[in-house]
Chimera marker file (.cmm) of the C-alpha trace (Angstrom):
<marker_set name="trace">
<marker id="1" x="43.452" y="-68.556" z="-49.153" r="1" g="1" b="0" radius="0.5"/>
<marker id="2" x="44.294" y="-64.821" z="-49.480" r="1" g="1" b="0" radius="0.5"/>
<marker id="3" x="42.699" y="-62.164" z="-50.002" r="1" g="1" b="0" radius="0.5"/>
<marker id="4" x="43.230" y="-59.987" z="-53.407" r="1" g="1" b="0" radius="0.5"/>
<marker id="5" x="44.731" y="-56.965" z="-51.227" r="1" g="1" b="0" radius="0.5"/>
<marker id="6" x="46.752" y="-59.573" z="-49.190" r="1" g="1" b="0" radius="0.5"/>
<marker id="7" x="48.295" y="-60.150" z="-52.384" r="1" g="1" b="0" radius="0.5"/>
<marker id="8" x="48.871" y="-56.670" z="-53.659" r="1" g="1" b="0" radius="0.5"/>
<marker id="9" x="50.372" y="-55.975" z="-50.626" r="1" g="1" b="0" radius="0.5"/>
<marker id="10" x="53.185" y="-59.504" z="-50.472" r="1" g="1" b="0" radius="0.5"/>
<marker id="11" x="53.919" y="-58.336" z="-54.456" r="1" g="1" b="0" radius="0.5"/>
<marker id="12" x="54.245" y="-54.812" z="-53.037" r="1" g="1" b="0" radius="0.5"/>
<marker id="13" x="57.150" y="-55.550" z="-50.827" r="1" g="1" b="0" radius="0.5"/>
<marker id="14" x="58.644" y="-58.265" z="-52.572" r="1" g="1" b="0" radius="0.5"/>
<marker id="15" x="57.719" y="-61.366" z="-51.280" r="1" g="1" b="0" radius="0.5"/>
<marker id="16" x="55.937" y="-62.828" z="-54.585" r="1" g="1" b="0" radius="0.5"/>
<marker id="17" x="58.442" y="-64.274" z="-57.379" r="1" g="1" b="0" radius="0.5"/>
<marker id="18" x="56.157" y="-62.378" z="-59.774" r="1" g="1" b="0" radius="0.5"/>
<marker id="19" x="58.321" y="-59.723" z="-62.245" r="1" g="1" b="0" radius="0.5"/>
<marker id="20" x="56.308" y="-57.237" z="-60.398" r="1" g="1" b="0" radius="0.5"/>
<marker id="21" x="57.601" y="-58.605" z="-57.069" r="1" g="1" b="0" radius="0.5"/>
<marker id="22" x="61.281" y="-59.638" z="-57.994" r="1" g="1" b="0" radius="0.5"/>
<marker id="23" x="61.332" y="-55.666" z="-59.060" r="1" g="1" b="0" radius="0.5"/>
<marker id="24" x="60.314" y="-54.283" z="-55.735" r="1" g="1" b="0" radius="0.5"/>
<marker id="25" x="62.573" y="-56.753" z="-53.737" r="1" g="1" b="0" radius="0.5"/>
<marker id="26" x="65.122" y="-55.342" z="-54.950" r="1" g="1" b="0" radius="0.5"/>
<marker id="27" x="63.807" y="-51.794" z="-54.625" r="1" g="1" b="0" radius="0.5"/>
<marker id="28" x="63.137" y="-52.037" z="-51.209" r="1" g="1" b="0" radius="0.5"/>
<marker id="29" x="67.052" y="-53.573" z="-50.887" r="1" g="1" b="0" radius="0.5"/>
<marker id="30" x="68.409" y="-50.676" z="-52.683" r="1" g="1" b="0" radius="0.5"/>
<marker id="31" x="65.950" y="-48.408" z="-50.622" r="1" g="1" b="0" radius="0.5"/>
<marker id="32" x="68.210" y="-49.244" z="-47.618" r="1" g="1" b="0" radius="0.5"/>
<marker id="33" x="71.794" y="-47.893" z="-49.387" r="1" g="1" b="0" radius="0.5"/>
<marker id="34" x="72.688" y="-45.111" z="-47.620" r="1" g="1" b="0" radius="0.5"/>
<marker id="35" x="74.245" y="-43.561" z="-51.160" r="1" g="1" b="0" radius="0.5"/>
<marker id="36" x="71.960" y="-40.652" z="-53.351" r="1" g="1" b="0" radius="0.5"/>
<marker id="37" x="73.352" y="-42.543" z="-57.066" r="1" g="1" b="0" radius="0.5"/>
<marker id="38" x="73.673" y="-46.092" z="-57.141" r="1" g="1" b="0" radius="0.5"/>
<marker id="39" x="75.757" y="-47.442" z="-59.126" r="1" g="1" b="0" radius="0.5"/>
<marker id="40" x="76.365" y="-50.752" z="-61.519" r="1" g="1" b="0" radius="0.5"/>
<marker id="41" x="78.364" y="-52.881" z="-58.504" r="1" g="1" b="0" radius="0.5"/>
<marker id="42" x="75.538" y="-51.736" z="-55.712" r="1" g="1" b="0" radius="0.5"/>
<marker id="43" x="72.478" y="-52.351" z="-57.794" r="1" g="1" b="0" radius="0.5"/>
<marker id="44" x="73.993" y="-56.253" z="-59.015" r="1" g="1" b="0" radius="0.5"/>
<marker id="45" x="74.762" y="-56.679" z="-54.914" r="1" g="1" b="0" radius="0.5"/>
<marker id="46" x="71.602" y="-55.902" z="-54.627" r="1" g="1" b="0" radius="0.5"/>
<marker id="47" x="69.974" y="-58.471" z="-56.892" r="1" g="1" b="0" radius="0.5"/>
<marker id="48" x="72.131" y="-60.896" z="-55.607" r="1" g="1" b="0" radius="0.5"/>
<marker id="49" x="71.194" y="-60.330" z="-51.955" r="1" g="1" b="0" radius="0.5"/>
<marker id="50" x="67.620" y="-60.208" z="-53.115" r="1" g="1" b="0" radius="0.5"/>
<marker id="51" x="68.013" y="-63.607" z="-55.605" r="1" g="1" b="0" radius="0.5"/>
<marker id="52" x="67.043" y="-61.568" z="-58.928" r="1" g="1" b="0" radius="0.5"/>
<marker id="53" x="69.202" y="-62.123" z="-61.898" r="1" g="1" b="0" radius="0.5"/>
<marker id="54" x="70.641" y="-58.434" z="-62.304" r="1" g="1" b="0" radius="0.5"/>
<marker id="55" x="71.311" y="-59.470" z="-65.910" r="1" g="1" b="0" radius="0.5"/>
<marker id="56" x="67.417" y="-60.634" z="-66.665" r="1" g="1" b="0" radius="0.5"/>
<marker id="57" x="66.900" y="-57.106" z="-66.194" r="1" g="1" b="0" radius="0.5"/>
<marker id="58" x="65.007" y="-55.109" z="-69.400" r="1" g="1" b="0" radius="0.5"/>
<marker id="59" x="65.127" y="-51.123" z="-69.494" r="1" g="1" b="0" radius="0.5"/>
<marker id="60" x="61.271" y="-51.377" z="-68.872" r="1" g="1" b="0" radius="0.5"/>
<marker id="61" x="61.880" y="-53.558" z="-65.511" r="1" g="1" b="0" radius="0.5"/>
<marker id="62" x="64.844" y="-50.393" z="-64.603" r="1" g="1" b="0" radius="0.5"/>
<marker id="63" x="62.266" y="-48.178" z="-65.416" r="1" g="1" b="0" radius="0.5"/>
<marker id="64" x="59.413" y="-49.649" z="-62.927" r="1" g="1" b="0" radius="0.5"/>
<marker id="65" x="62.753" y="-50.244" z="-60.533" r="1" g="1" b="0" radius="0.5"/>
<marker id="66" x="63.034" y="-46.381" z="-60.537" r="1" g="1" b="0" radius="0.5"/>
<marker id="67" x="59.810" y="-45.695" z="-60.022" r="1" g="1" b="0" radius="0.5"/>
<marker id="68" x="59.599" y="-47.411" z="-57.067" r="1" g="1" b="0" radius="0.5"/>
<marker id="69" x="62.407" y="-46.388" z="-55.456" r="1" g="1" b="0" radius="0.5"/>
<marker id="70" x="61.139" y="-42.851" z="-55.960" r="1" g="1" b="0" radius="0.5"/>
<marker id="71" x="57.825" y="-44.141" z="-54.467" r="1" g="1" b="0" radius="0.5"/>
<marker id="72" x="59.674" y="-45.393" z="-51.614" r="1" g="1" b="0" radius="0.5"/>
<marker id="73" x="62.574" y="-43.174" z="-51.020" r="1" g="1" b="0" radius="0.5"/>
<link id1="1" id2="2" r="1" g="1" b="0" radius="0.2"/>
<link id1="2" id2="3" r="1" g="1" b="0" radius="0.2"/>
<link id1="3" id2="4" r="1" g="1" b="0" radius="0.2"/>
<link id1="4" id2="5" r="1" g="1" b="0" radius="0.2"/>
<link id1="5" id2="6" r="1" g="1" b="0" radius="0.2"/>
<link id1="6" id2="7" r="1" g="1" b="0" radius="0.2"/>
<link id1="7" id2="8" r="1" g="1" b="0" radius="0.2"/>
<link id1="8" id2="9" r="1" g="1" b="0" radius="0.2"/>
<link id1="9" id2="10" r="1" g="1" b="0" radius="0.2"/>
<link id1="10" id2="11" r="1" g="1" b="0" radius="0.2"/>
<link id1="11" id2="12" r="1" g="1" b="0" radius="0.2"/>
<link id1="12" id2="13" r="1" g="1" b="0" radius="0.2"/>
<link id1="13" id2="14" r="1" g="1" b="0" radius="0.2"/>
<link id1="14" id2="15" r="1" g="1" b="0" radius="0.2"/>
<link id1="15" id2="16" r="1" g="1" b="0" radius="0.2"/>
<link id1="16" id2="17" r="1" g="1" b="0" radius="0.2"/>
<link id1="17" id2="18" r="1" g="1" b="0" radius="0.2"/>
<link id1="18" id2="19" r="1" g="1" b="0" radius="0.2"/>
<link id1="19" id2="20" r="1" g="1" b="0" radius="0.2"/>
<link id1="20" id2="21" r="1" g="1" b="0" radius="0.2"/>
<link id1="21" id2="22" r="1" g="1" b="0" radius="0.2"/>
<link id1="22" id2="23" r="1" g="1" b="0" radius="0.2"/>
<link id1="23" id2="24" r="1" g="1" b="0" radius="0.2"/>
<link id1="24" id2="25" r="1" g="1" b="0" radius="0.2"/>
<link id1="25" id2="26" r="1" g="1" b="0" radius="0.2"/>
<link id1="26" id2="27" r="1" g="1" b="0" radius="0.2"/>
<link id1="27" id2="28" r="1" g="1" b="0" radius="0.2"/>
<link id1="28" id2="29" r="1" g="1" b="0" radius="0.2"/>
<link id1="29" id2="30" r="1" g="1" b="0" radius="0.2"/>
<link id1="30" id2="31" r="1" g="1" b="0" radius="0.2"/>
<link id1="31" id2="32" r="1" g="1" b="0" radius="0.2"/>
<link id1="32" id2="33" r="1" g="1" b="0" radius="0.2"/>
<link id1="33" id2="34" r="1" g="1" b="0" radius="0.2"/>
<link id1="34" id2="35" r="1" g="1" b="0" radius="0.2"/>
<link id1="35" id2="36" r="1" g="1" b="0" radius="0.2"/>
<link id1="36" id2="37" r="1" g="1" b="0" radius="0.2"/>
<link id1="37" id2="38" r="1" g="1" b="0" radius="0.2"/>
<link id1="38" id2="39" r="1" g="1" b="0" radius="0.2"/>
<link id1="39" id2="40" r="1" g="1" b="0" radius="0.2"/>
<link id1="40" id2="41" r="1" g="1" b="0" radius="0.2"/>
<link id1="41" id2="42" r="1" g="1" b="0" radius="0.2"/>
<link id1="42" id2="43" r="1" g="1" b="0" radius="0.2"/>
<link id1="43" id2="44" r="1" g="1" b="0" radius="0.2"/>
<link id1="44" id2="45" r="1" g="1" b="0" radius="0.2"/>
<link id1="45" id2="46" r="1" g="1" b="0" radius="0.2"/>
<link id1="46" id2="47" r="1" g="1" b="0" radius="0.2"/>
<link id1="47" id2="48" r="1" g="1" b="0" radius="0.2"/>
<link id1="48" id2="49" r="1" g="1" b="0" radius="0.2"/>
<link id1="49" id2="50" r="1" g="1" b="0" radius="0.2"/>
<link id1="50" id2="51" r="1" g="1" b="0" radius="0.2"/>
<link id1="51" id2="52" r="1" g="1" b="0" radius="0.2"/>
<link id1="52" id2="53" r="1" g="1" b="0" radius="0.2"/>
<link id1="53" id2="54" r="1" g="1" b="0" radius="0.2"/>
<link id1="54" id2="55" r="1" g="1" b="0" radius="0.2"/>
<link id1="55" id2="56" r="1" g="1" b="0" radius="0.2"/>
<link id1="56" id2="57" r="1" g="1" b="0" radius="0.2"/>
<link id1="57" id2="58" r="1" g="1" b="0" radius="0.2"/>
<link id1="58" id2="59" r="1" g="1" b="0" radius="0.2"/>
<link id1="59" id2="60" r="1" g="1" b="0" radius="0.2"/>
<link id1="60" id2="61" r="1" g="1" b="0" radius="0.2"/>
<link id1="61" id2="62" r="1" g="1" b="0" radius="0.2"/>
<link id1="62" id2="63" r="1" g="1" b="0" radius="0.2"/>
<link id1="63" id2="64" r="1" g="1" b="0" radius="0.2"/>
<link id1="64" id2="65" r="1" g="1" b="0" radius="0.2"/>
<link id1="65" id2="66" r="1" g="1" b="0" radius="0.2"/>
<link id1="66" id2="67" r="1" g="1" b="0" radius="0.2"/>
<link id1="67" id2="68" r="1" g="1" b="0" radius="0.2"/>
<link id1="68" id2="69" r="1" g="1" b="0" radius="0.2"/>
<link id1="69" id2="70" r="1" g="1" b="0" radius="0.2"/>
<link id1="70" id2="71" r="1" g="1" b="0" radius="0.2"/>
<link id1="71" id2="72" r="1" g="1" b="0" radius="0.2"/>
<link id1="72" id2="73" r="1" g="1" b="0" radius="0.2"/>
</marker_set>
């Protein structure tokens, strides 16, 4: 079984299908564009290449998105 920080730290780069963890998938995918904006195209590639629904998006799940691409970036 794992551990609680073992956990924290799959979530943390994206390899739980949590919310949490779909968010920072794709974080860490958009993390890698080589662009300072991203735009509407780049951030649905993104989800796509990542397997997140761009459209199940909320503003509150963009909002935690841009946090941790700050975080990361």
């Amino acid at each position: 079984m794992f551990e609680a920080w073992q956990l924290a730290a799959m979530e943390d780069y994206g390899l739980m299908d949590t919310n949490t963890g779909l968010i920072n998938r794709v974080a860490r995918t958009l993390a890698q564009s080589p662009n300072d904006t991203i735009d509407t195209a780049e951030f649905r590639n993104a989800c796509y290449k990542s397997g997140v629904d761009p459209d199940s998006f909320t503003p509150k799940d963009l909002a935690q998105l841009q946090r941790k691409l700050n975080e990361i970036t």
